[in-house]
C-alpha angles and dihedrals in degrees: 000000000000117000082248096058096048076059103048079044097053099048098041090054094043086053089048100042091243101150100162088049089051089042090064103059098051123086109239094247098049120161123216126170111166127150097287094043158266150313139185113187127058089237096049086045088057094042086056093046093051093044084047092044092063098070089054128100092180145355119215134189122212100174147341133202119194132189125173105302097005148088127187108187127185108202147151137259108202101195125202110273093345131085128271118287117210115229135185115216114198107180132171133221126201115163101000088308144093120258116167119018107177117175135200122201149140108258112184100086078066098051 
């Protein structure tokens, strides 16, 4: 897969709760740092995005920009009951996965 389409994967699994599907396109030993935390593991990566996916009402992207083995994404973090939240997604391909995600955003409209 292009490094495009692991993005447009992972965040149209992460909008459908479709974990197994988003599991699949991260490497085992993936990598994500972003404002509310961290994770190491794909599978720990995937526990945090489900437990942060329930206080979301939508995800939607504005734009991506893709080179060889990288996405940048702008999107949008509809929390329940709140206004949206812009977010930057960097995330990182090697062999057809997802290796590092690392995300930048304002948090305090979560807390």
């Amino acid at each position: 897969m292009e490094p495009t389409q692991i993005a447009r994967t992972y965040f149209d699994s992460w909008k459908r709760q479709d974990f197994d599907g988003l599991r699949a396109i991260l490497a085992d030993d993936v990598t994500f740092s972003g404002p509310m935390g961290t994770a190491s593991g794909a599978d720990d990566y995937v526990t945090q995005l489900a437990g942060f996916g329930q206080m979301l009402d939508d995800i939607t992207i504005e734009k991506m920009l893709a080179d060889d083995r990288d996405v940048l994404t702008w999107f949008n973090l509809h929390p329940k009951g709140g206004d949206p939240v812009p977010v930057v997604n960097w995330c990182h391909v090697e062999d057809g996965l997802a290796q590092r995600v690392r995300v930048v955003f304002d948090p305090r409209p979560l807390l």
